[in-house]
C-alpha positions as CSV (number, residue, x, y, z in Angstrom):
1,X,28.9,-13.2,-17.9
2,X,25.1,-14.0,-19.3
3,X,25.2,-17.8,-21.1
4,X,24.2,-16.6,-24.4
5,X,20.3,-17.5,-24.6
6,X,19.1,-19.9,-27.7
7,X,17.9,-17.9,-30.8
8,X,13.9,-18.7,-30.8
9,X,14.3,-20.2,-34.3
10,X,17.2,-22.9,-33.1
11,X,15.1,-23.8,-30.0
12,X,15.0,-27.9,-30.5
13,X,13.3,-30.2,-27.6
14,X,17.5,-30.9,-27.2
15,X,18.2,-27.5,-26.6
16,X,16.2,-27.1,-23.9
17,X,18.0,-29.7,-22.1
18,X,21.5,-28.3,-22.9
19,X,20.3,-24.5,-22.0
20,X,19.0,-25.5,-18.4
21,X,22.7,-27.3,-17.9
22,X,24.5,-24.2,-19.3
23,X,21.9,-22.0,-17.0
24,X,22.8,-24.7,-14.1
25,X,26.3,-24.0,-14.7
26,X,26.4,-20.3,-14.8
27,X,24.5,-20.0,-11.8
28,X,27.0,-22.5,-10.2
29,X,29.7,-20.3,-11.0
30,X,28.6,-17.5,-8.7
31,X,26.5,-19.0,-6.1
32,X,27.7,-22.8,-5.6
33,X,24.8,-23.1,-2.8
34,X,22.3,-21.6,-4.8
35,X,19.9,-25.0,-5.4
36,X,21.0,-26.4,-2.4
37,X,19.5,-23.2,-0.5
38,X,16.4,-22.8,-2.7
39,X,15.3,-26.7,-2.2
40,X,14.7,-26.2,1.4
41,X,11.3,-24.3,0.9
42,X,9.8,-21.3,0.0
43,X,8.0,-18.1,0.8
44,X,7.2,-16.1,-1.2
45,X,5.1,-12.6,-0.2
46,X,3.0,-12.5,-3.5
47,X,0.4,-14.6,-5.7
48,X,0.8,-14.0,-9.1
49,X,-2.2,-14.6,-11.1
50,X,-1.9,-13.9,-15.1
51,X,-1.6,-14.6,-18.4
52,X,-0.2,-17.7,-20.0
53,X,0.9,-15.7,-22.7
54,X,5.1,-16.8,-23.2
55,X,5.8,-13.2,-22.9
56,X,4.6,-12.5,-19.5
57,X,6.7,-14.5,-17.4
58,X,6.3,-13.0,-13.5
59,X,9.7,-13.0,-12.1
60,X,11.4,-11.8,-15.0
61,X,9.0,-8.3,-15.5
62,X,8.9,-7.7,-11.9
63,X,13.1,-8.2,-11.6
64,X,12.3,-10.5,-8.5
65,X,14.2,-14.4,-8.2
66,X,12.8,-18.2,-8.2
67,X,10.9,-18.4,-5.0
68,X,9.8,-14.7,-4.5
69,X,6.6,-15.2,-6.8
70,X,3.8,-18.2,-6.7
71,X,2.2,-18.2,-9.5
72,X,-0.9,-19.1,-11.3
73,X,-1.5,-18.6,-15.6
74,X,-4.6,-19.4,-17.3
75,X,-6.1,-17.9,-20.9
76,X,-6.5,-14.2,-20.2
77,X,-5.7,-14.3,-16.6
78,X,-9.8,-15.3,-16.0
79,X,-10.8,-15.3,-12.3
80,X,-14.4,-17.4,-11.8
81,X,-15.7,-18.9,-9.1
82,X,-16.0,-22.5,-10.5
83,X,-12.1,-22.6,-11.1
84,X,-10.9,-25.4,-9.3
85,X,-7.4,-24.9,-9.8
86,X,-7.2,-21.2,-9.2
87,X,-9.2,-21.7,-6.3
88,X,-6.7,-25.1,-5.3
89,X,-3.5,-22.3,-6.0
90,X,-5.2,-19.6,-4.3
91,X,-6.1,-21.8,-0.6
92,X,-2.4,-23.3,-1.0
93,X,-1.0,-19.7,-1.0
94,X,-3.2,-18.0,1.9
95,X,-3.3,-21.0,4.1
96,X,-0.1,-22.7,3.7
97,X,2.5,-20.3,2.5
98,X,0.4,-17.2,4.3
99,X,0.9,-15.2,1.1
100,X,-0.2,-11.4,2.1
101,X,-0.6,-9.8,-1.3
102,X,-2.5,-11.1,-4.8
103,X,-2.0,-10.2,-7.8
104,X,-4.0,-10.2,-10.8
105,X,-1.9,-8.9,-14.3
106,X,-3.3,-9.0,-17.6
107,X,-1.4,-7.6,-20.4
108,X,-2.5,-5.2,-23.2
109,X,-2.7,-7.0,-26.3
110,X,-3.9,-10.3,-25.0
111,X,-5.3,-12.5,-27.9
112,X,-7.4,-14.2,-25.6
113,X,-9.1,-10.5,-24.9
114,X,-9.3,-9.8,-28.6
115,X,-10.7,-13.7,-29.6
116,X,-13.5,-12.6,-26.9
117,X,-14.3,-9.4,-28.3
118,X,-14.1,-10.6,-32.2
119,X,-17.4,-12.8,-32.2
120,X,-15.4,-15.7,-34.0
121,X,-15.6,-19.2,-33.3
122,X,-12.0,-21.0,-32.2
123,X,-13.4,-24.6,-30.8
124,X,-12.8,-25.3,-27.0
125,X,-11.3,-21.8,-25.1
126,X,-14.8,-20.3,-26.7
127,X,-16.4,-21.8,-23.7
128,X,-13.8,-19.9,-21.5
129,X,-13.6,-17.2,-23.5
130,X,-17.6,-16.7,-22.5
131,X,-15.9,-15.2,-18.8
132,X,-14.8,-12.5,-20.7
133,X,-17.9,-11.4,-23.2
134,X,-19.6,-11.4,-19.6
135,X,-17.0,-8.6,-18.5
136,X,-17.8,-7.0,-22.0
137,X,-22.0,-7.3,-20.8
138,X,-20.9,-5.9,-17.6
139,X,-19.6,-2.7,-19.4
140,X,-20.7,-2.7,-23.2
141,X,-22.0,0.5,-22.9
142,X,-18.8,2.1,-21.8
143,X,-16.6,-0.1,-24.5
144,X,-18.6,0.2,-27.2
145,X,-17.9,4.2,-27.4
146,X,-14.5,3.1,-28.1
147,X,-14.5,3.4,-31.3
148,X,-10.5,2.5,-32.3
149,X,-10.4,-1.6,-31.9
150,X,-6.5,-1.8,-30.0
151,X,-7.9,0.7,-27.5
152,X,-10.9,-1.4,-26.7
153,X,-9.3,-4.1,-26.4
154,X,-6.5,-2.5,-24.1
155,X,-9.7,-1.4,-22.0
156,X,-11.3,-4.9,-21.8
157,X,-8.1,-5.9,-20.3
158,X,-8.6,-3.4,-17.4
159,X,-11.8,-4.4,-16.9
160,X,-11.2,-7.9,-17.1
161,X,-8.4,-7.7,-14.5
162,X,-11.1,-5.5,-12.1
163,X,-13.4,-7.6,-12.6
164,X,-10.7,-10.8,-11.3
165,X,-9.7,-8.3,-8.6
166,X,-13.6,-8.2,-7.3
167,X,-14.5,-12.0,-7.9
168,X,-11.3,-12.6,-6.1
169,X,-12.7,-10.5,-3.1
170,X,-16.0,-12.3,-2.9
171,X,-14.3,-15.8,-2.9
172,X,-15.2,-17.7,1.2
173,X,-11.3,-17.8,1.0
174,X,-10.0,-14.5,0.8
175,X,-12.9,-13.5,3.1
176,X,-12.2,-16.2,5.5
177,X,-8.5,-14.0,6.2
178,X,-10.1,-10.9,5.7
179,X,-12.3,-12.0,8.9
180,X,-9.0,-13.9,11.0
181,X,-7.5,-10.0,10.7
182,X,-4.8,-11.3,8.1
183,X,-2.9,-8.1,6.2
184,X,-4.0,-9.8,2.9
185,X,-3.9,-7.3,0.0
186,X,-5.6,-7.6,-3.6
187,X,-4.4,-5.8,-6.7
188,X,-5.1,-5.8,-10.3
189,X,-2.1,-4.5,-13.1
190,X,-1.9,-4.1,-16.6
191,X,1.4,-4.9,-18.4
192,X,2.7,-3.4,-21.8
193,X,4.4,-5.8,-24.1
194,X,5.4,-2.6,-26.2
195,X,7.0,-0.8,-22.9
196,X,7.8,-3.6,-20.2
197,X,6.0,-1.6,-17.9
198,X,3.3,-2.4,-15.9
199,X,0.2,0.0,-14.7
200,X,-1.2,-0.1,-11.4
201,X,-5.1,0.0,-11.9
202,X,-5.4,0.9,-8.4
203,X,-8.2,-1.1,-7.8
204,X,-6.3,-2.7,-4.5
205,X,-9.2,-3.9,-1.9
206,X,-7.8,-4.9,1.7
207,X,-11.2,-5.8,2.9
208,X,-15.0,-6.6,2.0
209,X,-16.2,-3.3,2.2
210,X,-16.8,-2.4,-1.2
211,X,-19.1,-5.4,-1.6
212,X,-22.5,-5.6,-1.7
213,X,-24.3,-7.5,1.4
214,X,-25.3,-10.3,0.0
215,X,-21.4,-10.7,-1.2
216,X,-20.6,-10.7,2.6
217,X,-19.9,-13.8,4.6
218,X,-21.1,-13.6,8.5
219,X,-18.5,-14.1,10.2
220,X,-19.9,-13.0,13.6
């Protein structure tokens, strides 16, 4: 049987303590080597690169266990070049763990999206928010005939997650294991907070073909 989770509203920096032992404790229960087994390393097959919304956790929307997702969450699941600590995530997964498939999920009904698209000011994230009106000046003229405000923002998610899918594709590391022959697979979804369910954009790229030359590294 489940430990019955906190209710959001008696959620105390104490309770947080006492709900992992009570999670420790249930797991226990059924699988007395379960920590034991998962603290000798891991390897997982996918990088997870979304959201930090609280209601997008990876393992839990994709029914998959501690150690069978790596993952990396930023505002509005932004991929940019300049990102030091995607980029730091991204070399860890390829190179050290050997990760064959990356994953870039955003998730309809992002504020971060929406703040973009609204033209207010909120402080800081505006700066980082900019990576996203660039999207929008990549395809204004295709959003703007959207005239019903939920549905653009719905398709700025798409297009923000194509967009990561194709930065991710023109970064020296992904290219680097395209060139070594490495099965490494790039994807972008879309997931529905109203649904649970997650769209496949089908915008997967398994090699440097669809870019531009002057996107290409020589590797000869």
């Amino acid at each position: 049987m489940c430990a019955k989770k906190i209710r959001q509203e008696d959620i105390s920096y104490q309770s947080l303590l006492q709900g992992n032992k009570e999670w420790v404790a249930e797991i226990l229960e059924t699988e007395p080597d379960y920590f034991k087994n998962l603290s000798l390393g891991q390897n997982p097959p996918a990088l997870w690169i979304g959201c930090s919304d609280s209601r997008v956790p990876a393992n839990q929307i994709t029914n998959t266990n501690p150690g069978d997702i790596f993952v990396h969450r930023n505002i509005a699941n932004v991929v940019i070049h300049s990102d030091m600590s995607l980029l730091s995530v991204l070399d860890y997964a390829l190179n050290v763990l050997k990760i064959n498939h990356v994953i870039v999920c955003g998730h309809y009904g992002c504020g971060g999206v929406a703040a973009a698209l609204s033209g207010k000011k909120f402080g800081v994230i505006d700066n980082w928010l900019n990576h996203i009106k660039d999207v929008y000046r990549l395809h204004q003229k295709e959003v703007d005939q959207i005239t019903d405000l939920a549905k653009r923002c719905d398709r700025m998610v798409e297009l923000n997650v194509i967009e990561g899918v194709y930065n991710l594709s023109k970064s020296s590391i992904i290219q680097n294991c395209w060139s070594e022959g490495r099965p490494l697979e790039l994807h972008g979804w879309a997931y529905s907070l109203n649904t649970g369910i997650i769209t496949d954009l089908e915008v997967t790229c398994k090699g440097n073909d669809h870019l531009a030359k002057v996107f290409r590294f020589d590797h000869e």
